[in-house]
C-alpha positions in Angstrom: -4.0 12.6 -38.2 -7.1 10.8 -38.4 -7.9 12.0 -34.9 -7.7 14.8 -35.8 -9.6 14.9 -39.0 -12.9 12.9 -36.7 -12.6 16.2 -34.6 -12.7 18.8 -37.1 -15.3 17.0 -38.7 -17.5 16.8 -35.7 -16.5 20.4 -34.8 -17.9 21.5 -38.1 -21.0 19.7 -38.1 -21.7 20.6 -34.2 -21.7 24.2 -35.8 -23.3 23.8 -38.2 -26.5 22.4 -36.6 -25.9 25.7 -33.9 -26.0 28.2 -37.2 -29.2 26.0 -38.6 -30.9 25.7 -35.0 -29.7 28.0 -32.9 -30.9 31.3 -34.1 -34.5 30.2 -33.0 -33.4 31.2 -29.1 -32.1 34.9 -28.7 -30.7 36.1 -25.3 -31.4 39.6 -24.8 -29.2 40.9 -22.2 -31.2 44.2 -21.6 -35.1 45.1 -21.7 -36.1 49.0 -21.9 -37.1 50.2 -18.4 -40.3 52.1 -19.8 -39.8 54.9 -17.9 -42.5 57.8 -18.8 -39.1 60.4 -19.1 -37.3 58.0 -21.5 -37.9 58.4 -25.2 -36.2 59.1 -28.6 -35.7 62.2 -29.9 -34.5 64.3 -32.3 -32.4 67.0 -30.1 -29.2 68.5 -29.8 -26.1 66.3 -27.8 -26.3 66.0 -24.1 -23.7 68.2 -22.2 -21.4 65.5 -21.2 -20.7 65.0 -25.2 -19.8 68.0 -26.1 -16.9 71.0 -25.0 -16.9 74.3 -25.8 -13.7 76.4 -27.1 -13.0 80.2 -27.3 -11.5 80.5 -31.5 -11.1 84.2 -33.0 -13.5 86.0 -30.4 -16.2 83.4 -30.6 -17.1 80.1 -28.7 -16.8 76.6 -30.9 -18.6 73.7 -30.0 -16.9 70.3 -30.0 -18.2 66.6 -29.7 -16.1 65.0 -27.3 -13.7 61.7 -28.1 -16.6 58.9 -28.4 -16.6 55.3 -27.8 -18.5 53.3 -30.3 -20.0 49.8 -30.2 -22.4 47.9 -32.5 -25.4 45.8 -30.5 -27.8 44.2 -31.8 -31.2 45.0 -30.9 -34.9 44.6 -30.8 -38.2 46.9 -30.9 -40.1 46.9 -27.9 -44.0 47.4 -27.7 -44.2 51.1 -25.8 -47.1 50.1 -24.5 -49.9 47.5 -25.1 -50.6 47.2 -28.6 -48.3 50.6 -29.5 -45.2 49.9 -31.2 -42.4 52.1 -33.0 -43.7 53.6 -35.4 -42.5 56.2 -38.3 -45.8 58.2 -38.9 -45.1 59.9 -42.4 -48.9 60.1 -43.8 -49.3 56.8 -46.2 -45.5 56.5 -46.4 -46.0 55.2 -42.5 -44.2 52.2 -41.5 -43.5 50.0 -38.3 -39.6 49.8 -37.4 -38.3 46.9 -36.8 -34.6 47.8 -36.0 -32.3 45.1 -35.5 -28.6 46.6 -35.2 -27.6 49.9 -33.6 -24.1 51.6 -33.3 -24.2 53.5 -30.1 -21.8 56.2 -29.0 -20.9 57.5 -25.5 -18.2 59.7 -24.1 -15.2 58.3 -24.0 -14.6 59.5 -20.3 -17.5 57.7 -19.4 -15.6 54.8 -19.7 -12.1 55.4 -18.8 -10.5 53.6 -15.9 -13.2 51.3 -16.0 -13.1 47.3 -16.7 -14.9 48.4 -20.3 -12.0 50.7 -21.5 -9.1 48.0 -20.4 -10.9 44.9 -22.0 -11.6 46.9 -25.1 -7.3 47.9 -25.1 -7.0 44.3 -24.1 -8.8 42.7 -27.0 -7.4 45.1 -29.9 -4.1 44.4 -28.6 -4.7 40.5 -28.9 -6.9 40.5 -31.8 -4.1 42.6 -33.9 -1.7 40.2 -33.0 -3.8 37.0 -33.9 -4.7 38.6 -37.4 -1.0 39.7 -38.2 -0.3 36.5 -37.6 -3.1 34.9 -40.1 -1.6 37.7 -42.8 1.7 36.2 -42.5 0.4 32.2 -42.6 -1.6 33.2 -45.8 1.2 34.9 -47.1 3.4 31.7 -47.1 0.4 29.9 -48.3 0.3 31.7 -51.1 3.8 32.0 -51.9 4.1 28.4 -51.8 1.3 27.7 -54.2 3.2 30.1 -56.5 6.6 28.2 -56.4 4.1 25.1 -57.0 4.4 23.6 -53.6 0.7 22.6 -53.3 0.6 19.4 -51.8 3.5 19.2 -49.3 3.2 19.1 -45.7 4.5 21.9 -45.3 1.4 24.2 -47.1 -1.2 21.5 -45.3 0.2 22.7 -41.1 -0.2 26.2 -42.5 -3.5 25.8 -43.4 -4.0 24.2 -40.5 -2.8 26.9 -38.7 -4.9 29.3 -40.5 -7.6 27.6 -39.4 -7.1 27.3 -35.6 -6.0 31.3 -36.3 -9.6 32.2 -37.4 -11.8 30.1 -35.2 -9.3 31.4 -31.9 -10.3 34.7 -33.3 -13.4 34.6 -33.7 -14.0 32.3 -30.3 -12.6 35.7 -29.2 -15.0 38.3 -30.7 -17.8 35.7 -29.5 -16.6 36.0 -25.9 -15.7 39.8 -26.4 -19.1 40.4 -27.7 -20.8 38.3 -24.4 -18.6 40.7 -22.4 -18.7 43.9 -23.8 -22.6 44.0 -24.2 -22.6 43.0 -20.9 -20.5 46.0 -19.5 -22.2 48.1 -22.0 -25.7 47.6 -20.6 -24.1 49.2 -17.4 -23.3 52.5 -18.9 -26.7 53.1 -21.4 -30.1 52.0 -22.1 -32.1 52.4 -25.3 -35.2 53.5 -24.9 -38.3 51.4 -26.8 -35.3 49.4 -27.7 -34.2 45.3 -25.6 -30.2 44.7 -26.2 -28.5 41.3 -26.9 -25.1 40.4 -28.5 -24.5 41.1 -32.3 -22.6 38.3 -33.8 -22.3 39.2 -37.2 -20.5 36.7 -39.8 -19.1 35.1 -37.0 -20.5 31.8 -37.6 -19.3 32.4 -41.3 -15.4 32.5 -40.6 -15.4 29.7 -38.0 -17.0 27.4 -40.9 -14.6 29.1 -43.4 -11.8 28.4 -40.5 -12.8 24.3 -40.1 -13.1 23.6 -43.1 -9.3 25.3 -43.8 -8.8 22.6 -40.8 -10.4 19.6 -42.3 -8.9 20.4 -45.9 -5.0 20.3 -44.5 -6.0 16.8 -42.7 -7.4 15.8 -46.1 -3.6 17.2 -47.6 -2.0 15.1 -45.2 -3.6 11.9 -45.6 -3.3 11.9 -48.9 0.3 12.5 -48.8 0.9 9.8 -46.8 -1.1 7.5 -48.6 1.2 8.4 -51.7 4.0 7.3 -49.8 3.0 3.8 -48.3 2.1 3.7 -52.0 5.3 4.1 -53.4 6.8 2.2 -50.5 4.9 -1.0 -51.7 6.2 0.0 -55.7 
């Protein structure tokens, strides 16, 4: 018990000092190519996302099933001393886009490592936070029936904990992966592309400190009872 309690601990303040630290190194996984025919625009979808339809005598134009991902990303000088700009008279401004949601054709991606590990990692992910529903549940249930320091509440807390830092070890690794894959299939032009964590960092704290709270239960508990042993 005290073991463990050292380890959470230490876990806890090893992340903490990443969260503090850390974000002063970013990786970017992908740089734009600068190629003179790559650019944004403001034009209609490519060909390969869209279909077209005969309805009632006339031709319909569908977008195709999409894939979507959110990467976070980083303006890129288009050349020496030019950067992305918005030119909109005095209302001009300098972008400095950070996250983007990007969407390509799902058959782009089928049969391919990216479409399985995406299946792959709903499939566990679903079953890790079901799981963490039904802990909390039984959490709650016993602080209702007034079962708050038992044993019993302190494992499932622990357990709730390990639950949300295995989950979200998962989306870190997922997001390594995925962006990784991704980079394959697209590039952004004036845009570099690196992993977008999100709260991560924020529910593996929330899920150590769930950790270091039921070790806290526990000793407490069984200082109570050497107590009344010695009574």
């Amino acid at each position: 018990m005290k073991n463990k309690l050292k380890i959470y601990t230490a876990l806890l303040a090893v992340v903490l000092i990443y969260h503090f630290f850390g974000g002063i190194y970013t990786y970017e996984y992908s740089s734009w190519t600068k190629d003179a025919d790559e650019g944004l625009t403001i034009a209609p979808l490519p060909e390969d996302f869209v279909t077209t339809k005969e309805v009632n005598g006339g031709v319909a134009t569908y977008t195709k099933p999409l894939v979507s991902f959110e990467v976070k990303v980083k303006a890129d000088q288009v050349s020496e001393g030019k950067y992305l700009v918005s030119n909109s008279g005095k209302n001009s401004c300098y972008l400095n886009i950070q996250k983007a949601k990007i969407n390509i054709p799902a058959e782009r991606v089928k049969g391919k490592g990216l479409y399985y590990f995406g299946i792959f990692n709903i499939v566990i992910y679903s079953v890790l936070a079901i799981s963490l529903f039904v802990i909390f549940f039984k959490v709650i249930r016993s602080v209702y029936k007034g079962e708050v320091f038992v044993a019993k509440v302190a494992r499932q807390l622990e357990t709730a904990g390990i639950l949300i830092f295995v989950l979200q070890l998962i989306n870190y690794i997922a997001g390594r992966i995925t962006t990784e894959m991704i980079i394959k299939q697209i590039n952004i032009a004036y845009l570099n592309i690196s992993v977008d964590y999100g709260n991560i960092i924020y529910y593996v704290i929330f899920g150590l400190i769930l950790m270091i709270v039921s070790q806290i239960i526990l000793r407490g508990k069984e200082l109570q009872e050497e107590q009344e042993l010695t009574i």
